[in-house]
PDB file of N, CA, C and O in Angstrom:
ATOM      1  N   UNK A   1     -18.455  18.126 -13.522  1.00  0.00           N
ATOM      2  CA  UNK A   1     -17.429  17.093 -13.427  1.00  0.00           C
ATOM      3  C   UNK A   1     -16.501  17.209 -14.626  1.00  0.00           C
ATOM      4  O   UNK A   1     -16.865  17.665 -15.710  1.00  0.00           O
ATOM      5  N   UNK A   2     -15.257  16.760 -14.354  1.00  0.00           N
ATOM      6  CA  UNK A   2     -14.400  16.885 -15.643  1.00  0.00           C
ATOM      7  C   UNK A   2     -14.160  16.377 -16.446  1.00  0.00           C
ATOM      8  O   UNK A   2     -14.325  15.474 -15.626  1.00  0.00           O
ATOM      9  N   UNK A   3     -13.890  15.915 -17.376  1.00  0.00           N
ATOM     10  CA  UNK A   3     -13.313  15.110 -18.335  1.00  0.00           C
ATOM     11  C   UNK A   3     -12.037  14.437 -18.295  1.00  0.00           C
ATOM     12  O   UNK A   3     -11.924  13.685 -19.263  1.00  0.00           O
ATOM     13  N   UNK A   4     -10.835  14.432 -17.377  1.00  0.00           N
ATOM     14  CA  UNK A   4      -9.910  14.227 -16.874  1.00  0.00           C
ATOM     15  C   UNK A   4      -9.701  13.854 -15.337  1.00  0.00           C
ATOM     16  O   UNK A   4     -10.473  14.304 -14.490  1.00  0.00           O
ATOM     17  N   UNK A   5      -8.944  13.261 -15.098  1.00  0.00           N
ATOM     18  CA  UNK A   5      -8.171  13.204 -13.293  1.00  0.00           C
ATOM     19  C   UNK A   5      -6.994  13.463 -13.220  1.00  0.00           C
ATOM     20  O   UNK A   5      -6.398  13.329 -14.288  1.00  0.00           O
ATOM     21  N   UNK A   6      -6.346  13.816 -12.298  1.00  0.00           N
ATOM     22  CA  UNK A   6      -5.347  14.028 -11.668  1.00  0.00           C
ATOM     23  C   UNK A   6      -4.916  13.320 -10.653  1.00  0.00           C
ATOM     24  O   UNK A   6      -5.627  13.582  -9.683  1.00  0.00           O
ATOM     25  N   UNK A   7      -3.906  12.364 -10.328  1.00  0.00           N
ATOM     26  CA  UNK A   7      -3.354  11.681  -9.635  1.00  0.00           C
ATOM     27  C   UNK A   7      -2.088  11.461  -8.844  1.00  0.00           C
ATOM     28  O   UNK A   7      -1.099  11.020  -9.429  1.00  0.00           O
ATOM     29  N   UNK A   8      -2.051  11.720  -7.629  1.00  0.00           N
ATOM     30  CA  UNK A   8      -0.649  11.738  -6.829  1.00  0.00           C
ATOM     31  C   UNK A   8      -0.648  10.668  -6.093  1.00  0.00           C
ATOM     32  O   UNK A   8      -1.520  10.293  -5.308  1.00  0.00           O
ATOM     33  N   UNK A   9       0.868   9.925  -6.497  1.00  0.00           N
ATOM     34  CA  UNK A   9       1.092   8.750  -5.919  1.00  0.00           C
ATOM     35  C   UNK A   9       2.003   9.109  -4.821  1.00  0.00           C
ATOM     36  O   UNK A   9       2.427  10.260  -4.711  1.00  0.00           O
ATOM     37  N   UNK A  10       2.312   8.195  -4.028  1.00  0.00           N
ATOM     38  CA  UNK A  10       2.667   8.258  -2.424  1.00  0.00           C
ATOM     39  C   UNK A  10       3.549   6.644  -2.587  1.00  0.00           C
ATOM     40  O   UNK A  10       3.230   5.841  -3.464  1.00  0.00           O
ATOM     41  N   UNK A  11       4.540   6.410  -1.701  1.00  0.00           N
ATOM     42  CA  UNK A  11       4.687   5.587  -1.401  1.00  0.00           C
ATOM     43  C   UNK A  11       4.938   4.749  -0.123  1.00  0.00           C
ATOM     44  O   UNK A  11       5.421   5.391   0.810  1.00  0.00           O
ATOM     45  N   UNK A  12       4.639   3.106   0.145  1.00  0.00           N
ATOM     46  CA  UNK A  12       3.826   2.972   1.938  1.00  0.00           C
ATOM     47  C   UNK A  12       4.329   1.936   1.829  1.00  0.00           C
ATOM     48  O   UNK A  12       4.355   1.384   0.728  1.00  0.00           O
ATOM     49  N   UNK A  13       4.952   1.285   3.092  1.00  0.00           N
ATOM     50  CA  UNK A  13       5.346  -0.057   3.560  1.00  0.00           C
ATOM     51  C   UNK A  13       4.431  -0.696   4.286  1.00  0.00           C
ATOM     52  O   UNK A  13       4.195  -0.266   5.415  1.00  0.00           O
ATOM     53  N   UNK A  14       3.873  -1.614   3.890  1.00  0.00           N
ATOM     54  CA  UNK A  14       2.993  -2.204   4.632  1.00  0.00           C
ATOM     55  C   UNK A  14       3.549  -3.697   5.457  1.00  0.00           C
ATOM     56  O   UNK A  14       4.301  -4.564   5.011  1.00  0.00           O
ATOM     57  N   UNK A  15       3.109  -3.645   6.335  1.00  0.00           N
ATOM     58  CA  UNK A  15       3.424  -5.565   7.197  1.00  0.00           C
ATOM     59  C   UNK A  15       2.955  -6.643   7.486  1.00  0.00           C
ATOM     60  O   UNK A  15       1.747  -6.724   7.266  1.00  0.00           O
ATOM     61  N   UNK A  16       3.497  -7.649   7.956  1.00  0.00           N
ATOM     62  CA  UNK A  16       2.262  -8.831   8.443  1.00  0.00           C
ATOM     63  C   UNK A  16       3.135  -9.739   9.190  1.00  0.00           C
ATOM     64  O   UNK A  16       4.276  -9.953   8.778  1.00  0.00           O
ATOM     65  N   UNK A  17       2.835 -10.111   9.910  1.00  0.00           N
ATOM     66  CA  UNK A  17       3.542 -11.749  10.667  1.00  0.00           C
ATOM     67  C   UNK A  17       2.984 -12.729   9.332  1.00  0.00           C
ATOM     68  O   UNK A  17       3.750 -13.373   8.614  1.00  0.00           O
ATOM     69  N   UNK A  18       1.566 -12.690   9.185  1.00  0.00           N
ATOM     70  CA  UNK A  18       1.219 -13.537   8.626  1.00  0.00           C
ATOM     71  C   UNK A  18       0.975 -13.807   6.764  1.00  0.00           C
ATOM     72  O   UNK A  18       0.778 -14.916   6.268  1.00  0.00           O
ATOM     73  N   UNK A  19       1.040 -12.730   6.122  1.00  0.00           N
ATOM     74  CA  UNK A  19       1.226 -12.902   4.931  1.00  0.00           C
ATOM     75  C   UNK A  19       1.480 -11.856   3.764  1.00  0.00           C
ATOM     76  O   UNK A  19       1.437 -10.727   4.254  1.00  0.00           O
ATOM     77  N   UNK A  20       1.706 -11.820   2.525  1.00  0.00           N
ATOM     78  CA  UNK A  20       2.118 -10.333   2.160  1.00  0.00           C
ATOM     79  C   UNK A  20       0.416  -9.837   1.818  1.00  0.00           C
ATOM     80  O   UNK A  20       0.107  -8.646   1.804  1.00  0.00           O
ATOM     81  N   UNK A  21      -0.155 -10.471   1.667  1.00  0.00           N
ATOM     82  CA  UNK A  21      -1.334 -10.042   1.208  1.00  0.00           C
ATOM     83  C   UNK A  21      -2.009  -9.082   2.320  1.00  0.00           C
ATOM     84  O   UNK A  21      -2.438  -7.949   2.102  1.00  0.00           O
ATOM     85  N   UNK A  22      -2.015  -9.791   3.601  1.00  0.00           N
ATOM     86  CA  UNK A  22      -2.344  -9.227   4.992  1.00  0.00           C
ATOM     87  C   UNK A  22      -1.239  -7.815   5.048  1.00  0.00           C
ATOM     88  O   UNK A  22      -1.732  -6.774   5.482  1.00  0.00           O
ATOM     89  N   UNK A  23       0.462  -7.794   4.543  1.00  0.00           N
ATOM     90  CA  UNK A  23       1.087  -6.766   4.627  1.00  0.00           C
ATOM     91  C   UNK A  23      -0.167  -5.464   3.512  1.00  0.00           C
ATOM     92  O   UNK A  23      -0.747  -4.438   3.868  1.00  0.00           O
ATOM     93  N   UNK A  24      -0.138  -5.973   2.555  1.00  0.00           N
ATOM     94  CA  UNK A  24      -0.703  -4.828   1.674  1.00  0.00           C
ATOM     95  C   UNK A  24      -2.614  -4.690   1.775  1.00  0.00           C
ATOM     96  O   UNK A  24      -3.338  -3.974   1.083  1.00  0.00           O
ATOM     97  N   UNK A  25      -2.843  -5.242   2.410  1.00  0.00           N
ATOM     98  CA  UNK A  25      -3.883  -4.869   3.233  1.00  0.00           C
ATOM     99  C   UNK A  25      -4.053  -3.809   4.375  1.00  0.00           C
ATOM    100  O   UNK A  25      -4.799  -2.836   4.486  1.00  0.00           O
ATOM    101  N   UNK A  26      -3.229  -4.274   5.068  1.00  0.00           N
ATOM    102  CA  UNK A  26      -2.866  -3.279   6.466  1.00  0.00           C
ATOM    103  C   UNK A  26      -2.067  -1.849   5.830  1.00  0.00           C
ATOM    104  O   UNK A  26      -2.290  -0.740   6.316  1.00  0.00           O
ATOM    105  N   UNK A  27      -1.317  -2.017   4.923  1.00  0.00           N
ATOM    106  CA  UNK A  27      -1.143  -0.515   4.150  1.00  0.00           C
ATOM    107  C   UNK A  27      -2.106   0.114   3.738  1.00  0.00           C
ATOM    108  O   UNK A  27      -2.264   1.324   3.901  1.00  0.00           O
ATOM    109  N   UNK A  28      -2.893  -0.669   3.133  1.00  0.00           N
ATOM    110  CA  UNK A  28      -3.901  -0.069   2.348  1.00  0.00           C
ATOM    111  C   UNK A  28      -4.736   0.698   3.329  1.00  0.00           C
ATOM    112  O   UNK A  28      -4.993   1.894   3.198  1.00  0.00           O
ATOM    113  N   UNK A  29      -5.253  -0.260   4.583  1.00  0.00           N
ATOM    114  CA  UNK A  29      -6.757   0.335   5.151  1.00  0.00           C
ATOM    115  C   UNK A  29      -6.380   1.479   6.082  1.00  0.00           C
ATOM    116  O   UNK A  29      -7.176   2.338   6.461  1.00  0.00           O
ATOM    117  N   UNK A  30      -4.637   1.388   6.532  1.00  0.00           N
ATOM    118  CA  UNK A  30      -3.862   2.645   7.618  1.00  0.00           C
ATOM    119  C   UNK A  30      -4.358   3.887   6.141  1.00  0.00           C
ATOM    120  O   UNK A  30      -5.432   4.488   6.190  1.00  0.00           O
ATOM    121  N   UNK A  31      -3.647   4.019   5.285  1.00  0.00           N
ATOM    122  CA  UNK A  31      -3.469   4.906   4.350  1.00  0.00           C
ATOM    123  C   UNK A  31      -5.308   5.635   4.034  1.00  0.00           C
ATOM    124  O   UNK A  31      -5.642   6.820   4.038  1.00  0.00           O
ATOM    125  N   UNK A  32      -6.243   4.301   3.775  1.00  0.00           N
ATOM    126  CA  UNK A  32      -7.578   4.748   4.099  1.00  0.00           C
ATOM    127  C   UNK A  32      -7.736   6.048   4.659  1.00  0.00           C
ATOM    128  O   UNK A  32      -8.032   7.127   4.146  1.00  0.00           O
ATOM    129  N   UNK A  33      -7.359   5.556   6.329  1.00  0.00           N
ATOM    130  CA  UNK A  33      -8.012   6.832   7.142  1.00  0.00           C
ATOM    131  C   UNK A  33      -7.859   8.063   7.234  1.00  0.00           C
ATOM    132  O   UNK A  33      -8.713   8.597   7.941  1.00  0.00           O
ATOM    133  N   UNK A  34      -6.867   8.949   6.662  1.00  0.00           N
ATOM    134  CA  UNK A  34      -6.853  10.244   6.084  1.00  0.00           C
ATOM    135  C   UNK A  34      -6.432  10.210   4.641  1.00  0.00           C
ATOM    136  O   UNK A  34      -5.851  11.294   4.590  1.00  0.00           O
ATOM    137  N   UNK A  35      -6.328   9.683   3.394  1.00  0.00           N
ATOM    138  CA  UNK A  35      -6.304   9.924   2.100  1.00  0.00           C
ATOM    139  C   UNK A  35      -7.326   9.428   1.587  1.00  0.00           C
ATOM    140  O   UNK A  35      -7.421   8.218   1.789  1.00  0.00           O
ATOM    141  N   UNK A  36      -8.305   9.979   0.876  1.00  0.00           N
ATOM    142  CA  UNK A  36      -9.078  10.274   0.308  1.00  0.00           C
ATOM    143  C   UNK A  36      -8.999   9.576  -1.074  1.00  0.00           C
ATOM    144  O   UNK A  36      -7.865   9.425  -1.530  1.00  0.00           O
ATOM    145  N   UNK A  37     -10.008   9.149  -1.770  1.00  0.00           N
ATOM    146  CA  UNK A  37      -9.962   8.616  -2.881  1.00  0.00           C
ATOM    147  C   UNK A  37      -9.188   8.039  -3.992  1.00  0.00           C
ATOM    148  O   UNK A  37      -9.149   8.122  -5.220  1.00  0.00           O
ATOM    149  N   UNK A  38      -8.460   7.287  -2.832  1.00  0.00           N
ATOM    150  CA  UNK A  38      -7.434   5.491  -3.453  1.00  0.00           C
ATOM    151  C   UNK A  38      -8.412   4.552  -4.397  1.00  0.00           C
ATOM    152  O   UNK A  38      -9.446   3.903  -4.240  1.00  0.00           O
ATOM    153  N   UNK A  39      -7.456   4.865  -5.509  1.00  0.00           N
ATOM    154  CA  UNK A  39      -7.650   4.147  -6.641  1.00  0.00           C
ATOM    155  C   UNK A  39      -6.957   3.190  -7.149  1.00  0.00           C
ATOM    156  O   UNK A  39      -7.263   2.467  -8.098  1.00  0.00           O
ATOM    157  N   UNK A  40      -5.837   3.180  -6.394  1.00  0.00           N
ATOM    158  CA  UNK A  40      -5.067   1.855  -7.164  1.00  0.00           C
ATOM    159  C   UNK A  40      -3.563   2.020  -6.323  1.00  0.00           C
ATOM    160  O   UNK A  40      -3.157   3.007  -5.709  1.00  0.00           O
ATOM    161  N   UNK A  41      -2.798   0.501  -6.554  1.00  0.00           N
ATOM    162  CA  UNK A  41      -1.596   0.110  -5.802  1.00  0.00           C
ATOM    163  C   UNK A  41      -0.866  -0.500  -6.834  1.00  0.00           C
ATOM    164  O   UNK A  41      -1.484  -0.796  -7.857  1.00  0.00           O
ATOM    165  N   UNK A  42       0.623  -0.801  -6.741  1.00  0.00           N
ATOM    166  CA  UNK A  42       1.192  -1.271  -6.988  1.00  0.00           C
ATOM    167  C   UNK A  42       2.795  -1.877  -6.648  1.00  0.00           C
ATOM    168  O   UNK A  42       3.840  -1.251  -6.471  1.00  0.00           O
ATOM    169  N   UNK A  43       2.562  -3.135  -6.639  1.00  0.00           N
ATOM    170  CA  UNK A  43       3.797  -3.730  -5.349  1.00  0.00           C
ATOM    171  C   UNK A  43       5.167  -3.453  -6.093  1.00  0.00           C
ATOM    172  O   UNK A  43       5.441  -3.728  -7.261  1.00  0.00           O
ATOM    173  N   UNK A  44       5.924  -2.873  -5.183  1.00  0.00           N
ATOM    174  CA  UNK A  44       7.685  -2.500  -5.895  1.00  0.00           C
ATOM    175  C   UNK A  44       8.381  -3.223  -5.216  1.00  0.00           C
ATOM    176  O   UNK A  44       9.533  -3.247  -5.648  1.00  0.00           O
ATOM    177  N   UNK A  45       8.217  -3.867  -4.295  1.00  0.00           N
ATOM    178  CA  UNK A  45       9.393  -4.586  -3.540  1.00  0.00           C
ATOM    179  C   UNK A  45       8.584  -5.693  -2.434  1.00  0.00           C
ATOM    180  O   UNK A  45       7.580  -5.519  -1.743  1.00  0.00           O
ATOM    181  N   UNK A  46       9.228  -6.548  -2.552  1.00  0.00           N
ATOM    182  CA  UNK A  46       8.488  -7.636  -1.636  1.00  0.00           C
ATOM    183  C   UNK A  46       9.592  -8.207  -0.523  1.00  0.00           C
ATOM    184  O   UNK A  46      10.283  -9.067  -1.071  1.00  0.00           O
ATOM    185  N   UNK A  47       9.967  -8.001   0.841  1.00  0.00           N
ATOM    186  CA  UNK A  47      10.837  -8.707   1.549  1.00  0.00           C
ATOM    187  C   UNK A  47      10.397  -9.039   2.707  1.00  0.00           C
ATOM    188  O   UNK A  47       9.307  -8.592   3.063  1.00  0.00           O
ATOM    189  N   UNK A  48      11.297 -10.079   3.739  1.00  0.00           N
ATOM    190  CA  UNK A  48      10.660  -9.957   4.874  1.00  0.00           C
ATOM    191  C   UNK A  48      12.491 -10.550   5.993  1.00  0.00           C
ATOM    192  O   UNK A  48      13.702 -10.648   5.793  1.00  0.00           O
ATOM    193  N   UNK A  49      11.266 -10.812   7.343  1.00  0.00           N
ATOM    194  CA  UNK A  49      12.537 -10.811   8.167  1.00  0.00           C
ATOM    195  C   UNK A  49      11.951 -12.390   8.297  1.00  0.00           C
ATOM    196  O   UNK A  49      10.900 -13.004   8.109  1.00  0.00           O
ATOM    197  N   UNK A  50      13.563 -12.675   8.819  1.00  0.00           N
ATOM    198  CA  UNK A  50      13.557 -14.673   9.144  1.00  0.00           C
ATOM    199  C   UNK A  50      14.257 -14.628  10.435  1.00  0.00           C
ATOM    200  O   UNK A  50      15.381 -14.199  10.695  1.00  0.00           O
ATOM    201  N   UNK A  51      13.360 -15.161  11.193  1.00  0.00           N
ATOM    202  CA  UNK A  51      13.234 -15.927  12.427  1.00  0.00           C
ATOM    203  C   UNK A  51      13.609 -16.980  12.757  1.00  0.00           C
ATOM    204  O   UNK A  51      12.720 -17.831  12.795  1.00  0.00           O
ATOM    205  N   UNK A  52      15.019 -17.438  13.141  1.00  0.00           N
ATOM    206  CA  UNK A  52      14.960 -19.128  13.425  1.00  0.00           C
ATOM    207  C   UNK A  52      14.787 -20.152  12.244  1.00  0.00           C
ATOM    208  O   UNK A  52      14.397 -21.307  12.411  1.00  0.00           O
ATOM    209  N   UNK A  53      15.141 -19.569  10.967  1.00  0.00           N
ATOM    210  CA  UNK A  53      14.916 -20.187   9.903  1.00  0.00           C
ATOM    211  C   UNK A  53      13.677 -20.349   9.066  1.00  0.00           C
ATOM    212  O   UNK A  53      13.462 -21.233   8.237  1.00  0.00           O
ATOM    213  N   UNK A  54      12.616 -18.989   9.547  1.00  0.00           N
ATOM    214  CA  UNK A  54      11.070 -19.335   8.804  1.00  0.00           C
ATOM    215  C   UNK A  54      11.392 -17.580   8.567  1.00  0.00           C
ATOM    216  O   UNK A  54      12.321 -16.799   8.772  1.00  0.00           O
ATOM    217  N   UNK A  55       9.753 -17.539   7.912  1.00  0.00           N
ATOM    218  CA  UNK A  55       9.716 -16.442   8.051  1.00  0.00           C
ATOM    219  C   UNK A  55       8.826 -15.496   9.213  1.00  0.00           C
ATOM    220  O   UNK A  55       7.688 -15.662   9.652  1.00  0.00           O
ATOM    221  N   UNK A  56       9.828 -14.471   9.496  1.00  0.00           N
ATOM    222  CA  UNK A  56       9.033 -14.009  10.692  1.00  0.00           C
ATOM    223  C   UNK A  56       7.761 -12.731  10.440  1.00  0.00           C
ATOM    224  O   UNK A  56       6.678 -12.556  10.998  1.00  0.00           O
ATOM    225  N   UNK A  57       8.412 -12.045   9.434  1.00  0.00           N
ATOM    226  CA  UNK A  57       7.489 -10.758   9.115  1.00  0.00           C
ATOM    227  C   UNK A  57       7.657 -10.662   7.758  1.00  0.00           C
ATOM    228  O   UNK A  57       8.738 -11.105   7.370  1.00  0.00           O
ATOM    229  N   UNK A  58       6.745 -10.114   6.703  1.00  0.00           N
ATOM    230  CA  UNK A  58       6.772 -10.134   5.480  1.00  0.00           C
ATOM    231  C   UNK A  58       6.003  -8.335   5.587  1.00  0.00           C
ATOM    232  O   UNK A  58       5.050  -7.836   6.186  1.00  0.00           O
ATOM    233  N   UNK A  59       7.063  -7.843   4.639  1.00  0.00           N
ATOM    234  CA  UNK A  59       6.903  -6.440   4.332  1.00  0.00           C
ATOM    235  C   UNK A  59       6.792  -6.127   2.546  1.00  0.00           C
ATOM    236  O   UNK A  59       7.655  -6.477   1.740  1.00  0.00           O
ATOM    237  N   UNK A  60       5.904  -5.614   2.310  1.00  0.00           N
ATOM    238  CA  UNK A  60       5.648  -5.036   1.107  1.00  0.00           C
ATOM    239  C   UNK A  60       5.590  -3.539   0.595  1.00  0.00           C
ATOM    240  O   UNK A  60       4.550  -3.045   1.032  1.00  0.00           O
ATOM    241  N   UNK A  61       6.263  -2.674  -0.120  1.00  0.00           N
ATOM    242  CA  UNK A  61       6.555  -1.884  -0.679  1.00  0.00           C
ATOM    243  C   UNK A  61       5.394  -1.321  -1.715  1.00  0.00           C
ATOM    244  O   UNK A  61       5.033  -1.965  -2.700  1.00  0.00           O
ATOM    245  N   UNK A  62       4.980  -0.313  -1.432  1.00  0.00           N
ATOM    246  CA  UNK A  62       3.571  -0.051  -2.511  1.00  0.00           C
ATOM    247  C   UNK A  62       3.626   1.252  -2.975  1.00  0.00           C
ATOM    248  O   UNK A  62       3.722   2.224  -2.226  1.00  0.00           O
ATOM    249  N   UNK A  63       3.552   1.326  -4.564  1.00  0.00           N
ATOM    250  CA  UNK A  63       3.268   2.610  -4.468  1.00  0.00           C
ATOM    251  C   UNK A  63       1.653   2.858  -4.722  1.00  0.00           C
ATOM    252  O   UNK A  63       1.129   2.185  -5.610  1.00  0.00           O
ATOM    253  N   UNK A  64       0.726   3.930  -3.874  1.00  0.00           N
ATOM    254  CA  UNK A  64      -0.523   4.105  -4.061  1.00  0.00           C
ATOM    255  C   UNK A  64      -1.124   5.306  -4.997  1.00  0.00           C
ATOM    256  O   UNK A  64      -0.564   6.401  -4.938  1.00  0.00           O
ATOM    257  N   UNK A  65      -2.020   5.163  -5.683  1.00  0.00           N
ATOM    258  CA  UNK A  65      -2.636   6.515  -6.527  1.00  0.00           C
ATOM    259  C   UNK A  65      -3.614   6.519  -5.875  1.00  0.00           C
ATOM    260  O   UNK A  65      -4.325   5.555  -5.593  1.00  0.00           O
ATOM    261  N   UNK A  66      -3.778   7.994  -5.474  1.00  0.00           N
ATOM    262  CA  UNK A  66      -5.231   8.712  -5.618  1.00  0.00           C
ATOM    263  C   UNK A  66      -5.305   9.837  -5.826  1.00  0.00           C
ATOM    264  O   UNK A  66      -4.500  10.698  -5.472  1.00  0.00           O
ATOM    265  N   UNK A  67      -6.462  10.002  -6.539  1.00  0.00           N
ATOM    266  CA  UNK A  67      -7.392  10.751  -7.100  1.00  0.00           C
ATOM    267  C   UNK A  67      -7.182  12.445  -6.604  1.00  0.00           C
ATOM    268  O   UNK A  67      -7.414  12.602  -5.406  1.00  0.00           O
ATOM    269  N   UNK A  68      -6.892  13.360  -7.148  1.00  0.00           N
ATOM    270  CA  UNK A  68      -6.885  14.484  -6.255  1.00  0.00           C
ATOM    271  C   UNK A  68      -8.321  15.395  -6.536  1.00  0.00           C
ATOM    272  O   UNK A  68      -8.767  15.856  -7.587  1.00  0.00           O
ATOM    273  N   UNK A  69      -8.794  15.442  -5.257  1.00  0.00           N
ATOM    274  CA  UNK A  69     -10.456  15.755  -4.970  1.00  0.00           C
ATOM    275  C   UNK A  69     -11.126  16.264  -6.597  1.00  0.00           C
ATOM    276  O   UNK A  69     -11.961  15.693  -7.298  1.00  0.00           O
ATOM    277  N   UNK A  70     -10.219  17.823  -6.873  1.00  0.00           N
ATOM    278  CA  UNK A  70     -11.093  18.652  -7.285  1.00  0.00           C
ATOM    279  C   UNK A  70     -10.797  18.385  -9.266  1.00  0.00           C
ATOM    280  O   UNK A  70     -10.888  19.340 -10.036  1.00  0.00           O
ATOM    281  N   UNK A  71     -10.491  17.087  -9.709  1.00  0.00           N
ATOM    282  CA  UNK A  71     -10.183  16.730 -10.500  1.00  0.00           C
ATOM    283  C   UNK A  71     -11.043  15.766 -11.068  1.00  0.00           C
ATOM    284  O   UNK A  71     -10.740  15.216 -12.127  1.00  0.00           O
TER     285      UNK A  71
END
């Protein structure tokens, strides 16, 4: 094992009808299923769409690190 890591960040829009937390959730667990050893997020932009005067969809902006395998 090494003494160091190596890390490539990506960046992912995540969504929700219902909240931003639920948006960066649903980024997170899509991004899960083929990238490999996610270590960390961080929110760059927070917006959403308005419906009739509420809000209708809330979208969050993430950039993600992970880990690259052989590091």
């Amino acid at each position: 094992m090494s003494d160091h890591h190596t890390y490539k960040k990506i960046e992912l829009v995540g969504s929700s009808p219902s909240s931003i937390e639920d948006a960066i959730s649903n980024a997170l667990a899509e991004a899960n299923k083929s990238i490999k050893h996610i270590e960390w997020f961080e929110v760059i932009e927070t917006r959403g769409h308005v419906k009739d005067g509420k809000v209708g969809h809330y979208q969050v902006t993430l950039k993600v690190g992970f880990r690259i395998a052989s590091s």
